[in-house]
C-alpha positions in Angstrom: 50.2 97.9 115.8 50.9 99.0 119.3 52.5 95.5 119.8 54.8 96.2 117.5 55.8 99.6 118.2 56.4 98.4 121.6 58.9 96.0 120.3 62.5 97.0 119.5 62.6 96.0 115.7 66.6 95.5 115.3 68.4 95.7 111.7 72.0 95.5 111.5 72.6 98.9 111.7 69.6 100.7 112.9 66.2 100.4 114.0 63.2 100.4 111.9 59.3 100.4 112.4 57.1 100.2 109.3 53.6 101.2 109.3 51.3 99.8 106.0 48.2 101.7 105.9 45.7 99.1 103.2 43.0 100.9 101.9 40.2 99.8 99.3 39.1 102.9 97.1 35.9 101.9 95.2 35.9 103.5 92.1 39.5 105.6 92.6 40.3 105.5 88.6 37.0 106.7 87.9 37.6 109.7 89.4 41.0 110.6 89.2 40.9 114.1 87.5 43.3 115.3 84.6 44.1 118.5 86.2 45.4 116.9 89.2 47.5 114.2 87.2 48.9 117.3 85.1 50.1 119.2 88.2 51.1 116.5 89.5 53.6 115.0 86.2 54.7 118.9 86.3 56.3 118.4 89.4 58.3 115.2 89.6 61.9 115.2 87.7 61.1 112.9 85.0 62.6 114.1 81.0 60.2 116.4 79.6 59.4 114.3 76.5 58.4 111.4 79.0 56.2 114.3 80.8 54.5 115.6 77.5 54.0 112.1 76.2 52.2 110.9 79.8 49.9 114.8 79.2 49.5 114.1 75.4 47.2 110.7 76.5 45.4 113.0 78.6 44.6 115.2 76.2 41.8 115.4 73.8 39.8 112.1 75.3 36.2 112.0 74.0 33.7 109.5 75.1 31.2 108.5 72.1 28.0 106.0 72.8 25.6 105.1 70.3 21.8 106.1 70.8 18.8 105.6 69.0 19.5 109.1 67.6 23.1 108.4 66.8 26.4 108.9 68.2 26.9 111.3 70.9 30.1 112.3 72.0 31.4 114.6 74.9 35.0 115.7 76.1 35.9 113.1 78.9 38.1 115.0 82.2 38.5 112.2 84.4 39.2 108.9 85.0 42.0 106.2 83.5 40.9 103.0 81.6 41.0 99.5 84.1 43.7 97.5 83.0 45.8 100.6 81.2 49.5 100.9 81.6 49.0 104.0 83.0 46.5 104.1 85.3 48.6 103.4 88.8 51.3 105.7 87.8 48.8 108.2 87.3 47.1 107.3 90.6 50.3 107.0 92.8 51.2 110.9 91.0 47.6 111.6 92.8 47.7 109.9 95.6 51.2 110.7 96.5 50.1 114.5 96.4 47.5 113.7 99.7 50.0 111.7 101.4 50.1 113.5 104.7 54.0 113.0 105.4 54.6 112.9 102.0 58.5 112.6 103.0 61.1 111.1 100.8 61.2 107.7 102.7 57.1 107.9 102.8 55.1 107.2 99.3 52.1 105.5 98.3 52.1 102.6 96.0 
């Protein structure tokens, strides 16, 4: 990285240096946490029926496995199904929230 900072990075009309951070979050879905994707939908400038419909498939999730006693069922809070639609526009609403320069030329995708 400090190779390339030490270079002059022409463009046409201005200079530009990009830094790409990779990181591998084991289990980041899992854990996202419907609060935080709520605040986080209330706060971008999307339609409100867009914003209601992305909160209405957070809403009342239940989780139901079947035992040897029958099904059991309990209210789920976290975490977005691999392979959804949704799940990494509901992580980059997260993660975007942490991004430390979170500046309107920096996001997270």
């Amino acid at each position: 990285m400090q190779d390339a900072k030490n270079k002059k990075l022409h463009d046409d009309d201005y200079m530009k240096l990009h830094e790409v951070i990779a990181l591998g979050i084991q289990g980041a879905f899992d854990h996202l946490q419907y609060n935080s994707i709520r605040n986080s939908l209330d706060k971008i400038k999307f339609p409100s029926h867009t914003i209601e419909t992305l909160k209405d498939i957070l809403t009342d999730r239940k989780v139901t496995i079947q035992t040897a006693q029958g099904p059991v069922s309990w209210s789920q809070q976290q975490g977005c199904a691999q392979g959804s639609c949704t799940g990494p526009l509901f992580w980059n609403l997260v993660a975007n929230e942490i991004n430390p320069k979170n500046g309107s030329r920096t996001s997270i995708r």
